[in-house]
N, C-alpha and C positions, 0 to 999 in steps of 0.2 A: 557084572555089577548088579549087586539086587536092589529092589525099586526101592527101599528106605534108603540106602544109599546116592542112589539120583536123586531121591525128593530133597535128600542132606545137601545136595548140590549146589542144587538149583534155586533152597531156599538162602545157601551163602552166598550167592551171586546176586540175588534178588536183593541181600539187603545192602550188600559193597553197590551195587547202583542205586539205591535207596541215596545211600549215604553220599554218594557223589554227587547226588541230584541236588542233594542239600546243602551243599557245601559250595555248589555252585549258585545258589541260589544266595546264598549268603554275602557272596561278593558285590560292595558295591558298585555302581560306575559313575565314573566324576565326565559327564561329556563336555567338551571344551568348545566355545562358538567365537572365533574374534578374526581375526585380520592376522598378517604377517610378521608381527611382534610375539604370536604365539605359536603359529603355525607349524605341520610337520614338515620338511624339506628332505628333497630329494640328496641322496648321500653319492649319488654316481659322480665319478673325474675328480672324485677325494674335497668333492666340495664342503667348506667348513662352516655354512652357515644354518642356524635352527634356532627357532621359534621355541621358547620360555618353556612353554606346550609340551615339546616334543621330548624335555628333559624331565617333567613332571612325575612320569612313574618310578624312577630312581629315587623320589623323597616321600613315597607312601608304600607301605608293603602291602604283602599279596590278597590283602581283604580290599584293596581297591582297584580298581581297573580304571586306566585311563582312555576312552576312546573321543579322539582330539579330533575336530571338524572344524576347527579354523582352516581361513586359506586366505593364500597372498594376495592381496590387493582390494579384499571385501570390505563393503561398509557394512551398516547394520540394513541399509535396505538391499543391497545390493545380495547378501546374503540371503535375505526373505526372501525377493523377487526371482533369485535364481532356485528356490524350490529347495535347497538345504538347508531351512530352520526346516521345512516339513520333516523331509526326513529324520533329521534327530529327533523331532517331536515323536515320530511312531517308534522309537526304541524307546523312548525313557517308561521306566520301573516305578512302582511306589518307593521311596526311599534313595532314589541315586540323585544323582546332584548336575546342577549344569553349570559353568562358570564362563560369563558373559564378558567379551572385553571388545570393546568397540569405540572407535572415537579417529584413527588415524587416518583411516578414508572418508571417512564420514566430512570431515574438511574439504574434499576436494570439491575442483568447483565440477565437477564433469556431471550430467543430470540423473546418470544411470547410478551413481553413486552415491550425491549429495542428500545430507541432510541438515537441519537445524536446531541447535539446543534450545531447547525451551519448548520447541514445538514436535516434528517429525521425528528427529534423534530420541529425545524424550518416550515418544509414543513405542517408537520399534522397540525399544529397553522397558516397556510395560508390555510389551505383546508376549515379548522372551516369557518374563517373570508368570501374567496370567496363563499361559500353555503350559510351562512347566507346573505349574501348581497343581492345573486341570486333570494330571498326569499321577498327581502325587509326590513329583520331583521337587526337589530342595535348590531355588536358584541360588545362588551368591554375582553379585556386580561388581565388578572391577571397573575400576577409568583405566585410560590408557598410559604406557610405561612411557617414560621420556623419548625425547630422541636429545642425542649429545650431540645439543648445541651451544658452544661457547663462544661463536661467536658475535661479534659488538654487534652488528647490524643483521638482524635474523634473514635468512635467504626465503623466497618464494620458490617453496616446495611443492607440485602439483601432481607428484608422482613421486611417492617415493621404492616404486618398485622399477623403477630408472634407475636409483643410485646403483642396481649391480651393472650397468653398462659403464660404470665411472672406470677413472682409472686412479692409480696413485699417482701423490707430486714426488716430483724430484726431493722437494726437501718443503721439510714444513711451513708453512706461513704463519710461524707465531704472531705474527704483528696483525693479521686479521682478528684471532682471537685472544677474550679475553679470562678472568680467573672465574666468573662468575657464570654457572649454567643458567640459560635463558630461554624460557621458557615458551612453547611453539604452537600450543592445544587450546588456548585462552577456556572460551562457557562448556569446549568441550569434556575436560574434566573435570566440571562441576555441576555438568547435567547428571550422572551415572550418580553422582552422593544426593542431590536432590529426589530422582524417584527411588531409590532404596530406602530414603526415609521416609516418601511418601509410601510406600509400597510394604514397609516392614523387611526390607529385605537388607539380607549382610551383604553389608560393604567393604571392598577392600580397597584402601588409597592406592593401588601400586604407582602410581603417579607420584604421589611421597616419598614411598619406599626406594625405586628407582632414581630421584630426585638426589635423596641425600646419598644412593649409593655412589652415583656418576660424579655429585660434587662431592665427596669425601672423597674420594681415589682421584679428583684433581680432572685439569685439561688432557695433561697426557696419558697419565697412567689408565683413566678412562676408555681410552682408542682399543685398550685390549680386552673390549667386552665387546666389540663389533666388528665389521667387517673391514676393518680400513687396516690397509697393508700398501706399504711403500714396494714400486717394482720390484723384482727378485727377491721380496723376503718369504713369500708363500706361495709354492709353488703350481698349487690353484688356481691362482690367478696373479701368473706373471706378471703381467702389466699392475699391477696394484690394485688396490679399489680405496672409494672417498665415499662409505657408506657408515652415516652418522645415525643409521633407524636399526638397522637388523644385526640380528646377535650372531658372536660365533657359535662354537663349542664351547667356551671358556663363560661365553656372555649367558648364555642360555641355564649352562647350570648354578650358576652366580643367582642371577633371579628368579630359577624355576625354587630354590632352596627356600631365598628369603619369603619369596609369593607363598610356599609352603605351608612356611612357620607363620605369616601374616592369618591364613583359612588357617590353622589351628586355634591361633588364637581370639579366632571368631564364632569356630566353628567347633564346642568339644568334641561332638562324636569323630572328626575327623581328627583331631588333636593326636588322639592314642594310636592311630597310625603312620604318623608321620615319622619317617624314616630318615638319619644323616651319616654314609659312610665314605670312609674315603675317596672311593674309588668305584665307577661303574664302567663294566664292561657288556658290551653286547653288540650284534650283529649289525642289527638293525640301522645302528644309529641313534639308540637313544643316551647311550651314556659316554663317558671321555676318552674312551679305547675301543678298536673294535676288539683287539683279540690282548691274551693275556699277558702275553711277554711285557708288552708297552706300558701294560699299569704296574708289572712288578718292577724291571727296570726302572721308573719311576719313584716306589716307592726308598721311603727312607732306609737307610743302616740303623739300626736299632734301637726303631720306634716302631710300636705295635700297630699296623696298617689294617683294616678291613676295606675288601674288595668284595663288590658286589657282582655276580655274572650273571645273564639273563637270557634266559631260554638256549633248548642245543644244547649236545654235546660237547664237551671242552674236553682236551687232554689238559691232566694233573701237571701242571710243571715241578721244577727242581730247585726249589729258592734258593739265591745266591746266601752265600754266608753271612752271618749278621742282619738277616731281613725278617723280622716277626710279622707274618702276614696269615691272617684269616680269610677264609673264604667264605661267603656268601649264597647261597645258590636260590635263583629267583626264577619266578615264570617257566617253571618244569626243568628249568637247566641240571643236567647231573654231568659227573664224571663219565669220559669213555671208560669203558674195562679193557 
């Protein structure tokens, strides 16, 4: 090889990592900071439950990265005090974004947790917003999503990361509840809209949005955005569950979509990347299938389907007759050869 040749080389190398550096650099990241209505969840013993959070990068495409540091049972102090706003603090970028969702623990009366709207609650959701700032990061505030509750006389909930200990009834108690969702969070979800106006900062109601989803889809049809399963209907958890806070599969990408479209249209630069297809597949656990048989099986007879796959190798399947389906391919995912 003669040396004009090597230098040909190594300056086409130089500039394919030039350009990858910059492409990487161009992605932004949305970091996620809340409690167990967003959180990621563990996928092992085909367990079906996920945090809002967890469904989120299915409905922006690959100029956004989602890196989620909610977790089960945190308030907003509870999260400072344990040293995770630090850490997210020392990742964030000029330009990437954090979205704040807190309120659910922050109720409880326990001291390692508790806080108060108007005063303590209020403050943690200015510290988020000033650090992020300090950074260059773009906060957005969210209040917290409902919990489905319809019934007449609201329960004394102290823990709501006890309802996975519950189990299913034998048969429903319609007669405890009634047609009208009732509402659990009182000054809580209307501290997070108070300092975002004090503060200039976007606001998203998901407390609204959730609101009218839960009561639009009614008392029952409701239950199939959470955890609650009568014995033997899921086989995760035989004995049942009577969990009216945390989302399934079904629940999580239901309002990780609508919460989507809500930050776009708060937020244009995120607008043009918000992404809605049929169908996500991935390993992981972030989307409604792990593997692909199950989203094509699923799809319709002769309706034009988009499937999204993410990250991995996939073998190409053989689509059954009469199934118009596109494929997708996200987060490096390609075909096996």
């Amino acid at each position: 090889m003669t040396m004009k040749r090597f230098k040909a080389i190594i300056y086409a190398v130089l500039i394919v990592f030039i350009l990858s550096a910059f492409k990487q650099d161009k992605v932004v990241t949305i970091f996620m900071i809340g409690d167990s209505t967003m959180a990621n969840k563990s996928i092992s013993k085909g367990n079906l439950e996920r945090g809002w959070g967890m469904a989120l990068q299915c409905y922006f495409d690959d100029a956004i990265r989602i890196d989620n540091h909610a977790v089960n049972g945190r308030s907003s102090k509870s999260f400072i005090d344990e040293g995770r706003w630090e850490k997210v603090v020392e990742k964030i970028k000029p330009g990437d974004y954090v979205f704040i969702q807190f309120g659910h623990n922050d109720e409880k009366p326990k001291a390692d947790r508790h806080t108060d709207p108007g005063t303590t609650f209020d403050e943690n959701l200015r510290k988020f917003i000033r650090e992020t700032r300090e950074k260059g990061g773009i906060p957005v505030l969210f209040n917290s999503v409902v919990r489905r509750n319809f019934l007449k006389q609201v329960p004394k909930n102290d823990d709501d990361e006890a309802l996975r200990n519950t189990t299913g009834p034998t048969k429903v108690q319609a007669s405890e509840e009634g047609d009208t969702l009732v509402d659990t969070h009182g000054d809580y979800v209307v501290a997070p809209r108070n300092v975002a106006k004090e503060m200039g900062v976007v606001f998203v109601d998901a407390n609204r949005i959730t609101h009218e989803l839960e009561q639009g889809m009614g008392r029952e049809a409701s239950k199939k955005l959470h955890m609650w399963f009568l014995p033997g209907e899921e086989p995760s958890v035989p004995k049942g569950r009577q969990d009216n806070t945390h989302y399934n599969v079904y629940g999580a990408h239901v309002v990780a979509a609508l919460l989507a479209d809500a930050v776009g249209n708060e937020v244009p630069a995120l607008k043009k990347h918000i992404v809605h297809y049929d169908m996500s597949v991935a390993s992981n656990g972030i989307g409604q299938y792990f593997e692909i048989a199950k989203a094509v099986e699923t799809a319709p007879i002769g309706k034009k389907t988009t499937i999204q796959l993410f990250g991995g190798e996939w073998e190409k399947p053989s689509l059954p007759k009469g199934k118009k389906i596109k494929f997708i391919l996200r987060d490096g995912a390609k075909w096996k050869k």
